[in-house]
Rosetta silent file (secondary structure, phi, psi, omega in degrees, C-alpha in Angstrom):
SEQUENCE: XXXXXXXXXXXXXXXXXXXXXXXXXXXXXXXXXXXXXXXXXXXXXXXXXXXXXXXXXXXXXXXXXXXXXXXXXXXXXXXXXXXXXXXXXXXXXXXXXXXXXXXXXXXXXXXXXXXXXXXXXXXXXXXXXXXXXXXXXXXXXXXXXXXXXX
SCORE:     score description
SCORE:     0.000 S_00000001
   1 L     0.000  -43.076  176.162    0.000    0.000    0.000 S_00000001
   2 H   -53.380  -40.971 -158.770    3.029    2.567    0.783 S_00000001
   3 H   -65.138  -31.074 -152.117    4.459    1.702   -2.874 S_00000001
   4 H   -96.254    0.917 -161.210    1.478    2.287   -4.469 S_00000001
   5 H   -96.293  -55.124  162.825    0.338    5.677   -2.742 S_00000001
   6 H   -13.856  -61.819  170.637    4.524    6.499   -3.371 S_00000001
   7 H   -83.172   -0.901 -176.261    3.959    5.650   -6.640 S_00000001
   8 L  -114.513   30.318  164.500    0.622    7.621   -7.154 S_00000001
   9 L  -118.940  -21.881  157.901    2.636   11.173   -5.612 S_00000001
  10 L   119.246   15.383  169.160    4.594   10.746   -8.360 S_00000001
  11 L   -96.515  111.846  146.955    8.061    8.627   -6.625 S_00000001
  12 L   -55.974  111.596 -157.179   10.216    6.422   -8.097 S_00000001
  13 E  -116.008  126.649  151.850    9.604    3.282   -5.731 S_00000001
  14 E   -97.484   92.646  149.854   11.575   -0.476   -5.978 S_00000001
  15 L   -75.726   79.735  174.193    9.675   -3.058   -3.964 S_00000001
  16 L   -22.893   63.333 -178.543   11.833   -6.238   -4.179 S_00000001
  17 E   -61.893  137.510  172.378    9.150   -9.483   -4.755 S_00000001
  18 E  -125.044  175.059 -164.344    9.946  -13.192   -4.684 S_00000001
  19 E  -110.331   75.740 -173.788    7.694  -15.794   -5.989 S_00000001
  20 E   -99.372  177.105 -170.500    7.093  -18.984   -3.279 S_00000001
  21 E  -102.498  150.029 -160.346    4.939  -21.877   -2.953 S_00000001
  22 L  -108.128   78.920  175.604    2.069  -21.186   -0.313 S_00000001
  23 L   -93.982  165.100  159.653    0.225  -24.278    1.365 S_00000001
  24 L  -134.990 -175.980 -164.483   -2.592  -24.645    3.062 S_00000001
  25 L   -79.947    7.589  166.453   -4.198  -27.334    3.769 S_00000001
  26 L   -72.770  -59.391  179.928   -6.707  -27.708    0.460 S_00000001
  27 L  -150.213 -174.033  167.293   -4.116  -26.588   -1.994 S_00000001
  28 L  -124.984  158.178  171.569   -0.866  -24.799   -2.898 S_00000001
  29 L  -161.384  155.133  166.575   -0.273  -21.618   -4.906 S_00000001
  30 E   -67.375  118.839 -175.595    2.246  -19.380   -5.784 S_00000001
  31 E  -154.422  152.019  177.086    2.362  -16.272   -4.189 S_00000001
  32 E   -70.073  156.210 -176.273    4.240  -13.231   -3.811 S_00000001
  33 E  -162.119  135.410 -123.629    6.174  -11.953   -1.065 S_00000001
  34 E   -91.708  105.510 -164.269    7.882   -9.247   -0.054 S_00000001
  35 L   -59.006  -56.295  167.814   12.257   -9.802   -0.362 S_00000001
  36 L  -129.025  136.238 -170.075   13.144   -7.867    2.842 S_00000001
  37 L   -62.029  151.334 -179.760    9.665   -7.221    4.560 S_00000001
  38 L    31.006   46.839  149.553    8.871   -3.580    5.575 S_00000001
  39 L  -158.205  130.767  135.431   11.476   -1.627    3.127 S_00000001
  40 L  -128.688  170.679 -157.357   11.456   -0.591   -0.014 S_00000001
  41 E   -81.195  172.961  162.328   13.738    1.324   -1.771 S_00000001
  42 E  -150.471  176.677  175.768   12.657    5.064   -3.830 S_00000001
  43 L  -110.645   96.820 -169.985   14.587    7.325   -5.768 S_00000001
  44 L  -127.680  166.173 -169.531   14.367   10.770   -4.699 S_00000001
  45 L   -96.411   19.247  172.126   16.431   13.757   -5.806 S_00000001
  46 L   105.844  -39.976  167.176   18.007   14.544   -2.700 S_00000001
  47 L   -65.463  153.377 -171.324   15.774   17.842   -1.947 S_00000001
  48 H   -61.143  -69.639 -157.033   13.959   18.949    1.947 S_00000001
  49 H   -25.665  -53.984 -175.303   10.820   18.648   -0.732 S_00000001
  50 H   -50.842  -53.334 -155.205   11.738   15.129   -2.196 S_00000001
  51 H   -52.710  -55.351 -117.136   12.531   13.843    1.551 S_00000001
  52 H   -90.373  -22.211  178.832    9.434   15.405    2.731 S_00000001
  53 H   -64.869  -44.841 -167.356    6.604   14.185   -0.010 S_00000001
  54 H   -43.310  -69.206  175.295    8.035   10.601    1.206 S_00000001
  55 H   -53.150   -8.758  160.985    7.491   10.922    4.738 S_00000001
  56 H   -59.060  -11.164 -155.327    4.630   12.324    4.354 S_00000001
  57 L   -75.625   76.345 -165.011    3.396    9.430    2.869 S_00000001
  58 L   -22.069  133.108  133.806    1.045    7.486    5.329 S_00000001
  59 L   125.042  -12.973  164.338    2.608    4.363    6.500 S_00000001
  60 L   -64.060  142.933 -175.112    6.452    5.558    6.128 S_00000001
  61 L  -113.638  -42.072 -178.493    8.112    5.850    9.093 S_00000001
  62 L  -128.102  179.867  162.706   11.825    6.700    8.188 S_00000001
  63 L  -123.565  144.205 -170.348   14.707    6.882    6.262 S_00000001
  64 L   -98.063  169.976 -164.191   17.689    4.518    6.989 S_00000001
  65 L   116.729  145.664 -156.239   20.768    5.888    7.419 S_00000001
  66 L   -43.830  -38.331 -175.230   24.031    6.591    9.616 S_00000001
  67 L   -97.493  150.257 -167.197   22.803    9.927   10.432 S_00000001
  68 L  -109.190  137.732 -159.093   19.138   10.493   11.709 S_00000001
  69 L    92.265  -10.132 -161.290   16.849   12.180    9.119 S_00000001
  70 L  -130.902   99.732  171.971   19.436   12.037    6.438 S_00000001
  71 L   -21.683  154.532 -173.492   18.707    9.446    3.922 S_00000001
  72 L  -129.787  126.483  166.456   21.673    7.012    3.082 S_00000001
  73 L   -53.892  166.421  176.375   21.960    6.259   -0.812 S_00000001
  74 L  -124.796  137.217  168.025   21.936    2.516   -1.387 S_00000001
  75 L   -59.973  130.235  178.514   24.615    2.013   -4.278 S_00000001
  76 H   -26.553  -62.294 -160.958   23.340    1.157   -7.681 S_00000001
  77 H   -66.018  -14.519  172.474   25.033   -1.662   -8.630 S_00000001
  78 H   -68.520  -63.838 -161.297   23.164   -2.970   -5.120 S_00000001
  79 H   -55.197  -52.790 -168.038   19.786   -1.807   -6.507 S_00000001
  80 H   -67.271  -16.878  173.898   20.673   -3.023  -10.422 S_00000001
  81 H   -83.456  -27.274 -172.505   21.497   -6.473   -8.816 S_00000001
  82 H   -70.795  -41.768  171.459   18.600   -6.462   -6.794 S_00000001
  83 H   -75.816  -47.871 -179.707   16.532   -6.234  -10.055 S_00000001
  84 H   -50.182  -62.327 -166.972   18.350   -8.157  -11.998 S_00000001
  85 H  -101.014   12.025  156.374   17.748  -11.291   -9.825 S_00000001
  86 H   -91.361   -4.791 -179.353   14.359  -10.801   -8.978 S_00000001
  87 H   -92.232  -30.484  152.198   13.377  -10.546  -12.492 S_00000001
  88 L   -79.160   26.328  132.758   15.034  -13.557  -13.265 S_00000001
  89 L    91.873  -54.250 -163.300   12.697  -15.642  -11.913 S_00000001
  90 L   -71.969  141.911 -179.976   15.585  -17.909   -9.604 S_00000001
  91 L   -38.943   91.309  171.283   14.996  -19.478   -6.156 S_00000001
  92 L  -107.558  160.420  170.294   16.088  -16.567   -3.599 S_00000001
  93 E  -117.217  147.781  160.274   16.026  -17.356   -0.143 S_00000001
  94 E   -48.951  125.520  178.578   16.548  -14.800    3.067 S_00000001
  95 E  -142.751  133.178  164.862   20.014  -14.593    4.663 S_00000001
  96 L   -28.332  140.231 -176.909   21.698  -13.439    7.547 S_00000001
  97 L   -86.633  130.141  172.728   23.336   -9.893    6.544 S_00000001
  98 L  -129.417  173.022 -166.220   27.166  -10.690    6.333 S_00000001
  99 L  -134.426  -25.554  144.129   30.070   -8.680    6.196 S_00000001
 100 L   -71.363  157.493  177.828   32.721  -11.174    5.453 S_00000001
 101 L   117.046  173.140 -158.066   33.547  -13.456    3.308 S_00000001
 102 L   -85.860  109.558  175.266   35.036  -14.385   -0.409 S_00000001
 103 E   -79.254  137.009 -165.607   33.260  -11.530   -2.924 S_00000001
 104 E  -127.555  152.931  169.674   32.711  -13.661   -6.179 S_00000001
 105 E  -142.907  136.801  169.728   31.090  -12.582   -9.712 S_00000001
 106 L   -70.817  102.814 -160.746   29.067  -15.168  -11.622 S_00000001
 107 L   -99.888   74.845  127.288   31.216  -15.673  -15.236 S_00000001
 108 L   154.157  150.967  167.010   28.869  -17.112  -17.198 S_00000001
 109 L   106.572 -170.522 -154.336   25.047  -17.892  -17.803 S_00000001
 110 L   -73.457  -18.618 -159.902   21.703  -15.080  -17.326 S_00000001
 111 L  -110.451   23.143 -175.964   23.108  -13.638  -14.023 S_00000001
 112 L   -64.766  107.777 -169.522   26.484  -13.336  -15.365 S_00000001
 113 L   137.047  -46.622  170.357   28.111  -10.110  -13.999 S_00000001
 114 L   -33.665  137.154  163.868   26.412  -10.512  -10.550 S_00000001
 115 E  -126.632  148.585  176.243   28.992  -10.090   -7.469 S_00000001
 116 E  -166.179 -163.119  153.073   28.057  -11.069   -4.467 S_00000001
 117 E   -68.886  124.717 -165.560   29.481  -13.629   -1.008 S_00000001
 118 E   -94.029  144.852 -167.885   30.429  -17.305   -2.228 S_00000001
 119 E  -158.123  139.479  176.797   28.982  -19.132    0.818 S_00000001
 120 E   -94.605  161.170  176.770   28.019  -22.996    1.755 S_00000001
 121 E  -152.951   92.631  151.097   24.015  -23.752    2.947 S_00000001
 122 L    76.734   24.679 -172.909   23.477  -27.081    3.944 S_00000001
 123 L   101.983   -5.851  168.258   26.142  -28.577    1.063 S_00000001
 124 E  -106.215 -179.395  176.252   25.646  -26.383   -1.413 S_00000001
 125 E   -98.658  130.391  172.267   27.073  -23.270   -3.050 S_00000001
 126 E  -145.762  140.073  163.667   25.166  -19.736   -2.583 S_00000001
 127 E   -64.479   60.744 -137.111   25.441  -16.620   -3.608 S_00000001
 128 E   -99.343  134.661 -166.926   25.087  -14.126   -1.111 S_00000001
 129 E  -134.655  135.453 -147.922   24.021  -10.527   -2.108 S_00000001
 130 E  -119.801   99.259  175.441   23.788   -8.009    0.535 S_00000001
 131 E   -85.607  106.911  164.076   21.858   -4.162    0.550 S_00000001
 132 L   -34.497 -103.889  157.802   24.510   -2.526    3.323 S_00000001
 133 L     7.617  -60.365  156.130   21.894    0.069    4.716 S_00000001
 134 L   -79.220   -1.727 -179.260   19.148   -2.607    5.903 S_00000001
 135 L    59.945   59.854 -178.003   21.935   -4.869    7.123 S_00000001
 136 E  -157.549  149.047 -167.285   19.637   -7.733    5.346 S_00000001
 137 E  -138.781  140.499 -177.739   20.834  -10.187    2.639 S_00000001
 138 E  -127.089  136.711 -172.764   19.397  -12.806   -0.020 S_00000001
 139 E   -99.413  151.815  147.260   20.752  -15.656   -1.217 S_00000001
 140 L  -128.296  159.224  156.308   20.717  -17.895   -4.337 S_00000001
 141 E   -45.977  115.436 -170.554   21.674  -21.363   -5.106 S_00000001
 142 L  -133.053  177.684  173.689   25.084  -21.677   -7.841 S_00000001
 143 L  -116.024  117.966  177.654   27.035  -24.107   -9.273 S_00000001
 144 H   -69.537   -5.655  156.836   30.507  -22.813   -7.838 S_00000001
 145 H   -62.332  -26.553  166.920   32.205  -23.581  -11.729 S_00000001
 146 H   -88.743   24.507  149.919   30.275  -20.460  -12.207 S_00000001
 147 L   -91.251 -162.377  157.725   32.235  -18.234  -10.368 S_00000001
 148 L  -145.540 -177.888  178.708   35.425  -16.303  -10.541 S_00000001
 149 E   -97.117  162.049 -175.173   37.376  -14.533   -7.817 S_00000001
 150 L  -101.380    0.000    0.000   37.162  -10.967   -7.318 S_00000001
């Protein structure tokens, strides 16, 4: 409901979605859900004005960032990654926000270009890709021949 009244003031808004399987006990369905629950990202230009149409905006409460009131940018290449692998469709899961670990880019196949934390989950290989600013992280499933080192 924030995105869409966000997007109907006239803000560029990114709500992150993933696609999972739902059951209950009758049936299952696919349904959407929110990648990290109660943020999404906007684009604003930086003006008292820009700041002020957000917060204004019934159900926002804040802006994240080191300093309080003063918005923190999230780096692109977080946000263009962010898109990038929710639009393709692949199995992300939730992950602890990490700060360590070996940064990897995926050399070959649709996500090719992606950087992220090479990580193990239960015997596999994951991907870990991290927005700094919520201190929240998502993971996908790799084949680790389809990394390189950074």
């Amino acid at each position: 409901m924030v995105r869409e009244r966000l997007v109907g003031a006239g803000t560029e808004v990114f709500f992150p979605t993933v696609e999972k399987l739902q059951k209950w006990t009758d049936r299952t369905k696919a349904v959407r859900f929110p990648l990290f629950p109660g943020y999404l990202f906007v684009h604003i230009d930086g003006s008292q004005q820009g700041r002020l149409v957000v917060l204004k905006t019934k159900g926002v409460v804040q802006f994240l960032g080191s300093t309080p009131g003063e918005p923190e940018p999230v780096p692109d290449e977080q946000i263009q990654t962010l898109i990038k692998v929710t639009e393709s469709q692949v199995q992300l899961d939730p992950y602890p926000y990490l700060r360590e670990g070996q940064r990897v880019r995926i050399s070959r196949g649709p996500l090719a270009g992606i950087e992220g934390l090479l990580e193990t989950k239960k015997d596999r290989h994951v991907l870990v890709l991290s927005v700094d600013i919520l201190r929240q992280s998502t993971s996908l499933t790799i084949d680790a021949a389809d990394v390189e080192e950074l």
